[in-house]
N, C-alpha and C positions, 0 to 999 in steps of 0.2 A: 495679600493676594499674589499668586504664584506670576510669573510673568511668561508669556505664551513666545515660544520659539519661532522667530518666523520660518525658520527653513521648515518647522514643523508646517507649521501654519500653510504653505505654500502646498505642502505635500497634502496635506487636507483636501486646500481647496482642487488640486488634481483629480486627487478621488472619489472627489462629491462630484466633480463635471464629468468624469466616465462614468458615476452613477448615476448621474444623468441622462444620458446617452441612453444609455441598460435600459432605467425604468421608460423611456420611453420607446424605446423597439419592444419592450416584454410585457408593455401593457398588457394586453390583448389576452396573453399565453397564459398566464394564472385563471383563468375562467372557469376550468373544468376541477382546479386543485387550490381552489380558497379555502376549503371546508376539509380536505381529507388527503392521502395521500396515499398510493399503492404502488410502489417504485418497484422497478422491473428485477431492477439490480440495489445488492449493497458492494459498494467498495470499499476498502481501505487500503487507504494510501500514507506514503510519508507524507509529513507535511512540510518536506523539505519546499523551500520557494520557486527551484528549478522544474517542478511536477505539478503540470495543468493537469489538475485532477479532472474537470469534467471534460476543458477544453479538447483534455486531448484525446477524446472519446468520439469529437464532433458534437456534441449534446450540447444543446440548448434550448431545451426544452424541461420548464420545473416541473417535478413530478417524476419524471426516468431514473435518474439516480438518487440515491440513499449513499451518499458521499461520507464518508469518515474518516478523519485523520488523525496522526499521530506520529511520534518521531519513531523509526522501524518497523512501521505499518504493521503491528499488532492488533493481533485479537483477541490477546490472552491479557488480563488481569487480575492482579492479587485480590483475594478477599479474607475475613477471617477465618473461612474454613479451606483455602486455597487456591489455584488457580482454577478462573472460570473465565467462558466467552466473555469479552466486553461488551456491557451495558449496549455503549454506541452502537454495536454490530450486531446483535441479537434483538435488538429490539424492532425494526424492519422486518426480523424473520418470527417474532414470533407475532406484531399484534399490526402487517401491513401486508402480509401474504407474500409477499418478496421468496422467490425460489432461487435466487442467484445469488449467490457471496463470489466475488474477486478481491483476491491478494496481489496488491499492486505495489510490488517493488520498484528498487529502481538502481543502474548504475551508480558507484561513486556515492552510495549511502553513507553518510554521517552515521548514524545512528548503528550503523555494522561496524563502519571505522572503530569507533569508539568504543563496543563493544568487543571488538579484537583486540584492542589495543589494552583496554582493560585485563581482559584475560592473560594478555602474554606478557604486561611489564606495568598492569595499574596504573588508575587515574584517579587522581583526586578530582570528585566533580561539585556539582554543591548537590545538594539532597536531591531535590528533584531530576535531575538528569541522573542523579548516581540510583534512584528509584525504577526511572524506565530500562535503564540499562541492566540492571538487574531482572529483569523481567525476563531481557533476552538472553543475560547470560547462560542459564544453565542451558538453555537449548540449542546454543551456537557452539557451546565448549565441544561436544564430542566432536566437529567437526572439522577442528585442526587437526588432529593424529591423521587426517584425513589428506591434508594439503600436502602438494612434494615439498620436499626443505627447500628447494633450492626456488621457489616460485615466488616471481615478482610480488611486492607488497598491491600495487594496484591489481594486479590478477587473483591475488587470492580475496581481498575484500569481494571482488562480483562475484568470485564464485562463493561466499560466505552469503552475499545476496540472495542468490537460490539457494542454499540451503535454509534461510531463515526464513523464504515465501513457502518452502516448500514444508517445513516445522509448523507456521501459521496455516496453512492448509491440512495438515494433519491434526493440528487440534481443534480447527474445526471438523471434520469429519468424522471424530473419535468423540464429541461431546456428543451428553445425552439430550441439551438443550437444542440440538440443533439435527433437525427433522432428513430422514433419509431421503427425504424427495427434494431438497437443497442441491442443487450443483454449487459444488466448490471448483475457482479454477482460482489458478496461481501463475502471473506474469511478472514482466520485467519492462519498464519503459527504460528505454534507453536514449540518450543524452550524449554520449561520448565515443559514437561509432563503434562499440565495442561487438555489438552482434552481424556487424556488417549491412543493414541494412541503412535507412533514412534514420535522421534526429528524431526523437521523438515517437520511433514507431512502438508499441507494446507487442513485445515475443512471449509466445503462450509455452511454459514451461511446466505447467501441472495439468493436469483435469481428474480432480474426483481423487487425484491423489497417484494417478499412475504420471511418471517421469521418464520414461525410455521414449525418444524422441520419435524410433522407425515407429514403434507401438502405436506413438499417438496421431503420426502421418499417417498412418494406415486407416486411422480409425475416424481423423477430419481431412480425406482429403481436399478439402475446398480453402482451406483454412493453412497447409501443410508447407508452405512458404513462409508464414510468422511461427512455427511454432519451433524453436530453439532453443539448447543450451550451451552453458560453457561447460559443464560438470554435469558425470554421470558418476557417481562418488559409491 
């Protein structure tokens, strides 16, 4: 018999006493969504650890979001006849009525690091990560002919960031599983002061696939303070 780790063991019992806490403030709130689910929104997000997927929506309420993650917040996956929406993200829009898809990047992505990094000097990864990365590469590659030569390695990953929310936006928009009446929107939480605002706030850099920033102030202006980019490419 395997013998249990106490540091694990310890980390356990943390996480059982904050879900504890949880189920007992969220009694209550399952009431209306025991039996079914009709979420407002689908997101996907990284599932990097520094990206409070619901938290940082303010949501705490089950039922509102249709959360999805994955490493480079993808919504493209291989299948045997090619690339198609992923399962996780399509399935809220086609059998929970859900009209919102958001692409929820984020500063200082792994999953773009690695992806750049691949493309321009190769990585040995083990299958699985050399799998997802693959996903993204073909869609990120045109986008370095795009970078100045002379631009910081950290500047150009965030700006490889919108380009990859903005590629996952596109194929949603362009698929035929996914219904014209869907709003597609494509952001950036940011973590690392790079948009100039607070930690943590999401900068809306797509809607429906249009990326010209005056464009998009013009057209929310209530909204027209988060909506930013680094790269108009």
């Amino acid at each position: 018999m395997a013998a249990i780790c106490p540091r694990m063991s310890q980390l356990l019992r943390d996480l059982l006493a904050g879900n504890a806490d949880h189920a007992a403030a969220f009694r209550d709130r399952f009431d209306s969504v025991q039996n079914s689910q009709t979420p407002d929104a689908v997101t996907v997000c990284c599932s990097d650890s520094r990206v409070l997927q619901d938290h940082m929506w303010g949501n705490s309420e089950p039922g509102h979001l249709f959360t999805c993650s994955n490493i480079g917040n993808r919504v493209i996956q291989q299948t045997a006849s090619g690339e198609a929406v992923s399962g996780d993200v399509l399935y809220p829009i086609e059998h929970t009525m859900t009209e919102t898809a958001i692409v929820v990047g984020h500063t200082g992505c792994g999953a773009v690091t690695a992806t750049y990094d691949d493309l321009t000097d190769g990585l040995d990864e083990p299958a699985g990560i050399e799998h997802c990365l693959g996903v993204l590469k073909p869609h990120l590659e045109p986008a370095l002919e795009h970078l100045p030569e002379d631009i910081e390695r950290a500047a150009a990953i965030n700006r490889l960031v919108e380009y990859n929310v903005d590629r996952q936006v596109e194929f949603l928009r362009d698929s035929d599983d996914v219904p014209d009446a869907v709003d597609v929107f494509g952001v950036v939480y940011d973590f690392q002061d790079v948009y100039g605002g607070q930690r943590g706030e999401v900068h809306v850099i797509n809607v429906d696939g249009e990326t010209d920033v005056d464009a998009l102030r013009a057209a929310h202006p209530d909204i027209d303070s988060r909506i930013n980019r680094l790269w108009e490419y």
